[in-house]
C-alpha positions in Angstrom: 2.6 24.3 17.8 1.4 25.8 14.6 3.1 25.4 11.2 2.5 27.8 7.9 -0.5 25.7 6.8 -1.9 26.9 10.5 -2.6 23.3 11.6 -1.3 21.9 14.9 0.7 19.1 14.6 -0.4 17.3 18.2 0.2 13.6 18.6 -3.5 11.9 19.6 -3.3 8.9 22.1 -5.4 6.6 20.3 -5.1 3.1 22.4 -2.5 2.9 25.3 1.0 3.9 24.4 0.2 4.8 21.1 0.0 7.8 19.3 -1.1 8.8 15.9 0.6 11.7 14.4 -1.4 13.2 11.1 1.5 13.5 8.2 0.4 16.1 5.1 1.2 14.3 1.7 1.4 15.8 -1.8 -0.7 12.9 -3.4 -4.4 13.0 -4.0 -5.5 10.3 -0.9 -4.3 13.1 1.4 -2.3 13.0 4.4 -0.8 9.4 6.2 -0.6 8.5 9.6 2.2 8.0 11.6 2.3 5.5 14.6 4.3 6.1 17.2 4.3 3.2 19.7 5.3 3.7 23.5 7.0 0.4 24.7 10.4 -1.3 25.8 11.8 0.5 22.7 10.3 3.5 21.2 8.9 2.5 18.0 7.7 4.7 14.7 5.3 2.6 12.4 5.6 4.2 9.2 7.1 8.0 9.0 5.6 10.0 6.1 7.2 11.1 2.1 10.0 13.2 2.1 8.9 16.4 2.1 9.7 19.7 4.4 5.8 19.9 4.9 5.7 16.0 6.1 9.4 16.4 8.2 8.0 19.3 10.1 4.5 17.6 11.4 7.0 14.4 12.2 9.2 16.6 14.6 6.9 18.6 16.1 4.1 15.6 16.7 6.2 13.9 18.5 7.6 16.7 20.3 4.1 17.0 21.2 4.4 14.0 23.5 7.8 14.5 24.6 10.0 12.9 22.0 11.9 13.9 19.8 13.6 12.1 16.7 16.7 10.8 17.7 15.2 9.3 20.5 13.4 7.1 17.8 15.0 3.3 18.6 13.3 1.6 15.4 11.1 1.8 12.6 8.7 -0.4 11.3 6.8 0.1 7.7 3.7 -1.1 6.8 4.8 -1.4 2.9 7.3 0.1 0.1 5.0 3.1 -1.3 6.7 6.9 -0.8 3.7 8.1 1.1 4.7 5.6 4.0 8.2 5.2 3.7 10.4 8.3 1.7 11.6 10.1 4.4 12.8 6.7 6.6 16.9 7.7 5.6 16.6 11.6 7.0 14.9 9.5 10.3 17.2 6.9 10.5 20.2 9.3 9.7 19.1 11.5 12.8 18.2 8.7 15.1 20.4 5.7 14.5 17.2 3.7 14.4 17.0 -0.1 13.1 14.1 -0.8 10.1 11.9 -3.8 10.0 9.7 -4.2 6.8 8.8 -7.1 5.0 11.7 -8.6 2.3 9.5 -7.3 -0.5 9.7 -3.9 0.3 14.0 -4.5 0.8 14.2 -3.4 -3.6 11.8 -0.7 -3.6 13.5 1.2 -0.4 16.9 0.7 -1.9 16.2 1.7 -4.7 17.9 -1.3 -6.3 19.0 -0.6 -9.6 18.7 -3.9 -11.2 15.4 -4.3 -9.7 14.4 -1.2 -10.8 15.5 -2.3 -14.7 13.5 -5.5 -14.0 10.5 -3.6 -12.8 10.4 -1.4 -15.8 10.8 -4.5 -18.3 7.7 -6.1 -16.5 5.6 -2.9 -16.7 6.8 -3.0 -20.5 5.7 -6.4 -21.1 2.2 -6.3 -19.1 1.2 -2.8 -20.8 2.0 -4.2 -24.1 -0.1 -7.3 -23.4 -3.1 -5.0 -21.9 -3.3 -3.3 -25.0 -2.2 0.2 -24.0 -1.4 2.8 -26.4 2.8 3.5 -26.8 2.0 7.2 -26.4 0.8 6.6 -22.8 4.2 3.7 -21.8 5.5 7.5 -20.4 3.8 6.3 -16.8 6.7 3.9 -16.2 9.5 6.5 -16.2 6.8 8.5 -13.7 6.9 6.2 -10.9 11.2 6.4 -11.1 10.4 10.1 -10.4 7.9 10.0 -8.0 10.1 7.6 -5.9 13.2 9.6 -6.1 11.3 12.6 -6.0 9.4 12.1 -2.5 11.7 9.4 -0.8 15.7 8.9 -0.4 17.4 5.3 -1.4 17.5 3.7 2.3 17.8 0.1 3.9 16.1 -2.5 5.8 17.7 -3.8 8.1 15.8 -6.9 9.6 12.5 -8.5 7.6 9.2 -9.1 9.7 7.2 -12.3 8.4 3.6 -13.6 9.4 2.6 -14.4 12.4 6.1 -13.5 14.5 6.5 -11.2 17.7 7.9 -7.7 16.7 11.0 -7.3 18.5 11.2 -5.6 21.5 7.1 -5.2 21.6 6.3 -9.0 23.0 2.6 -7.8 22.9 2.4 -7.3 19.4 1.9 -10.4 16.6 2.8 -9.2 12.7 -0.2 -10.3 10.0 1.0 -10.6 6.3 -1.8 -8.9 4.3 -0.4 -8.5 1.0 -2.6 -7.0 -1.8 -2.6 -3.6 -1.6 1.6 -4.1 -2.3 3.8 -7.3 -1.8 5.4 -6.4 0.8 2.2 -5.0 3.1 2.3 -5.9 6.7 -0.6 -5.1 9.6 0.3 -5.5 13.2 -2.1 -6.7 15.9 -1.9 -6.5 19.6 -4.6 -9.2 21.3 -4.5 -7.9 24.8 -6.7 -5.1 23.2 -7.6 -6.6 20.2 -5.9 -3.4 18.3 -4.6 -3.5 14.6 -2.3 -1.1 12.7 -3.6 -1.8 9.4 -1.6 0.9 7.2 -3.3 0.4 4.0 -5.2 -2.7 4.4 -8.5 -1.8 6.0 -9.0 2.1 5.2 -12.4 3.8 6.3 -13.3 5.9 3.8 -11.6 4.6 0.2 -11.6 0.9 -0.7 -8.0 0.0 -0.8 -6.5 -0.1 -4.6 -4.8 -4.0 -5.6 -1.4 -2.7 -7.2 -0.2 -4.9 -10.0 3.5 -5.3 -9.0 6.2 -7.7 -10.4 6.7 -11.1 -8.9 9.1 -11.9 -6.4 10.9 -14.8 -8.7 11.8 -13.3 -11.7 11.3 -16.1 -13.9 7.4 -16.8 -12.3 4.2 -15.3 -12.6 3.0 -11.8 -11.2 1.0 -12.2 -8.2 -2.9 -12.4 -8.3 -3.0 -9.3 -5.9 -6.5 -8.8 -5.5 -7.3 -12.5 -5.2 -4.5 -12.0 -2.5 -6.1 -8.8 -1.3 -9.4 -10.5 -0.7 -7.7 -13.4 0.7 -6.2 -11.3 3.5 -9.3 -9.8 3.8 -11.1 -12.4 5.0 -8.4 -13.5 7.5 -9.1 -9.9 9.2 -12.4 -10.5 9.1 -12.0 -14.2 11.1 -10.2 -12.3 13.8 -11.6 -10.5 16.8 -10.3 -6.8 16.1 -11.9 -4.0 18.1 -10.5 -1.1 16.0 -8.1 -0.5 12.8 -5.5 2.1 12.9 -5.4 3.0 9.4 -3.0 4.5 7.2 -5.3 7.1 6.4 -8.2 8.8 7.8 -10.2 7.5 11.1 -9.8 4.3 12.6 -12.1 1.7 11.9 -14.5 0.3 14.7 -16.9 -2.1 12.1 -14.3 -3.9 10.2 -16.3 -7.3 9.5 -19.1 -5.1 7.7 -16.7 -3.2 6.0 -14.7 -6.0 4.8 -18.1 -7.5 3.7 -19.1 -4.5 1.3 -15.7 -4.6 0.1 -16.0 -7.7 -1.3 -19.5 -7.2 -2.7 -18.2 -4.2 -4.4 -15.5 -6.8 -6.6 -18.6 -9.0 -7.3 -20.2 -6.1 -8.7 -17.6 -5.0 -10.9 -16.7 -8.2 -12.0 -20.8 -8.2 -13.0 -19.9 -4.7 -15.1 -16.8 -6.4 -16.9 -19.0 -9.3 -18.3 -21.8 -6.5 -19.2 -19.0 -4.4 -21.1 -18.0 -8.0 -22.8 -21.2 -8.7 -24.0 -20.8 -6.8 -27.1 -17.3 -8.4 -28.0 -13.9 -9.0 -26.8 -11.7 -6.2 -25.1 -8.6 -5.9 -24.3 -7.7 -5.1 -20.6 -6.8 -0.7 -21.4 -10.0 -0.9 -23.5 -12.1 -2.5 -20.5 -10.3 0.2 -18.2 -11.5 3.1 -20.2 -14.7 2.0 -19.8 -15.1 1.2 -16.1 -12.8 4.4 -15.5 -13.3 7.3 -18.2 -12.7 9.9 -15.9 -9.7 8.9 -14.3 -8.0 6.3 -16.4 -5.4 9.0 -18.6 -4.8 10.4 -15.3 -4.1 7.1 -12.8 -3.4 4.1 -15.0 -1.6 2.5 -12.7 -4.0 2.2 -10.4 -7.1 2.1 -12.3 -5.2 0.0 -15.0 -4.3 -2.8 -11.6 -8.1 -2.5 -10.6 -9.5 -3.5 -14.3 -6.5 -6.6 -14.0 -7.6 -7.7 -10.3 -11.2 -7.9 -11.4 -10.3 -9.8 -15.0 -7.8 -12.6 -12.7 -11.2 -13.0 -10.8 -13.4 -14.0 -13.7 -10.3 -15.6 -15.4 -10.1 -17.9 -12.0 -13.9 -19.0 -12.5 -13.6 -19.4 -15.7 -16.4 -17.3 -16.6 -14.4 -14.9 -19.2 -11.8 -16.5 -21.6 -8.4 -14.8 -23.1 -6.7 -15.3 -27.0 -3.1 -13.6 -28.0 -2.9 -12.1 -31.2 0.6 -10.2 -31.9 1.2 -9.8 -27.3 -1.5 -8.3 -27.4 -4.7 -10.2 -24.6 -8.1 -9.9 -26.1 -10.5 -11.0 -23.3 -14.0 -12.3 -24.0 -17.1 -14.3 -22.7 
């Protein structure tokens, strides 16, 4: 089967009983894969951002293998972001399937209003503290549109937590890897030492730390890359003998992979004390620098990289922080 772009959309068996089915995205890190896992129910891991381009590669990959949607029995996502998850109602709408995520992606997939009006107060309040100019606070609204733009409010229907049996797939164990989002979740099969990592462990692009709001409301926002390199190193305790990522190849070396990851935070934590040396900086000012060809364009993400690194030194105590009108001015 060929679609207008003229690519095949063909399911490929990657490990027994599952297929990976390629998904086209509209966003910069390019298309996401789809799992589909053969099994006592039929499974999809993931499903792809709501777009007629990502639909039609859904449909006809798994047509490919002799299934077709509303034969799906039950979805699990990796995590909340629109590339994995936007186009979960039209699937569950067509198929009756059940959803499993973790309970931090439950607001995002909703949509939940009054989530959604905390989120945008916690953006508020962190931009304001990292120094970033009012002109450039546009980038909250954004992310409303890119979510209702490339997904469709849906629902959760049972939560998945560390370390339990998916149901109806007794071979496979659910990890926690938070980091990457709150509500990220990797599943690992032993018998063959298999992991669907969505977005933990990607081959070719080191996975980006979002900053996201705290689960309690009244507490702290999470550490995410101290968490990111946390879950990291539980991956890299276990005997895996190849990553199904979220994107791109699977991954067959993830101990040495894991280990340059985390040389690569030690080397930019290195670059913010360089850029310190000279006098404090607030956290967008420290961003330009480390990013000046990307941050006007991604400030979310390259905005949550600068804050990951700065937690890091903050944590050792090797970088210090004053407030002077909300505003954080960091400095050796």
């Amino acid at each position: 089967m060929t679609t207008n772009d003229g690519k095949q959309r063909i399911a490929m068996q990657v490990a027994p009983d599952i297929y990976c089915l390629e998904i086209p995205t509209p966003f910069d890190v390019g298309a996401v894969n789809v799992y589909l896992l053969k099994g006592e129910r039929l499974t999809l891991v993931d499903v792809g951002p709501l777009t007629d381009a990502a639909w039609v590669a859904l449909t006809e990959g798994l047509e490919s293998v002799g299934v077709s949607v509303q034969e799906i029995d039950q979805v699990i996502l990796t995590h909340h972001h629109v590339d994995h998850c936007g186009q979960l109602e039209k699937v569950r709408e067509r198929s009756g399937a059940k959803t499993f995520a973790h309970p931090q992606a439950t607001p995002y997939v909703q949509q939940d209003e009054q989530f959604m009006t905390f989120h945008d107060q916690f953006f508020e309040e962190l931009y304001i503290q990292s120094g970033v100019p009012e002109k450039m606070m546009v980038i909250i609204s954004k992310f409303h549109k890119l979510m209702k733009t490339f997904s469709a409010p849906s629902q959760i229907d049972f939560h998945l937590k560390h370390e339990q049996k998916v149901p109806y797939l007794e071979d496979w164990q659910v990890l926690y890897t938070p980091g990457h989002s709150q509500s990220h979740l990797s599943l690992y099969r032993a018998k063959d030492q298999v992991m669907i990592g969505g977005d933990h462990i990607i081959k070719r692009i080191s996975s980006n730390a979002f900053i996201e709001p705290p689960r309690n409301r009244t507490s702290t926002r999470p550490l995410t890359l101290i968490q990111y390199r946390t879950a990291l190193q539980m991956c890299a305790d276990m005997e895996i003998e190849q990553v199904l990522s979220g994107h791109g190849e699977p991954v067959y070396n993830h101990r040495e992979l894991i280990l340059t990851r985390l040389q690569k935070n030690w080397e930019r934590t290195d670059m913010l004390r360089r850029l310190l040396a000279d006098g404090e900086k607030t956290a967008f000012e420290l961003n330009a620098l480390l990013f000046p060809g990307l941050y006007q364009k991604e400030l979310p993400l390259t905005l949550s990289e600068t804050l990951g690194h700065i937690d890091l030194l903050m944590i050792l105590h090797q970088i210090e922080v004053r407030e002077l009108d909300r505003v954080l001015y960091y400095h050796l």
